[in-house]
C-alpha angles and dihedrals in degrees: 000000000000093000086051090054092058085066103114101264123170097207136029111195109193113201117052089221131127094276106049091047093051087049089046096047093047086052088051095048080051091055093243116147105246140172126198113210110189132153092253083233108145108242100180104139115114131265130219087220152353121236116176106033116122112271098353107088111161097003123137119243095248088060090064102037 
């Protein structure tokens, strides 16, 4: 893991949420060379509300699905 890290990426996003995969999405789509490290640790349960992603501040999960 530690040499793939030396690739020459722009971005590291540490956390593999909702909200570093949708930053990390948004820098790929941008053609930015970016890299998501996470536990690998599942974190599926619900959440009452999303704070952080683009354009959705203070919104309730079901108003994104």
């Amino acid at each position: 893991m530690a040499d793939q890290l030396n690739d020459g990426y722009d971005v590291v996003v540490v956390g593999g949420g909702a909200v570093g995969l949708s930053g990390a999405l948004m820098l790929a789509r941008a053609l930015r060379p970016v890299v998501v490290v996470d536990a690998g640790v599942p974190r599926n349960a619900p959440a009452a509300g999303v704070h952080g992603l683009p354009a959705r501040e203070r919104r309730h999960g079901l108003e994104i699905a």
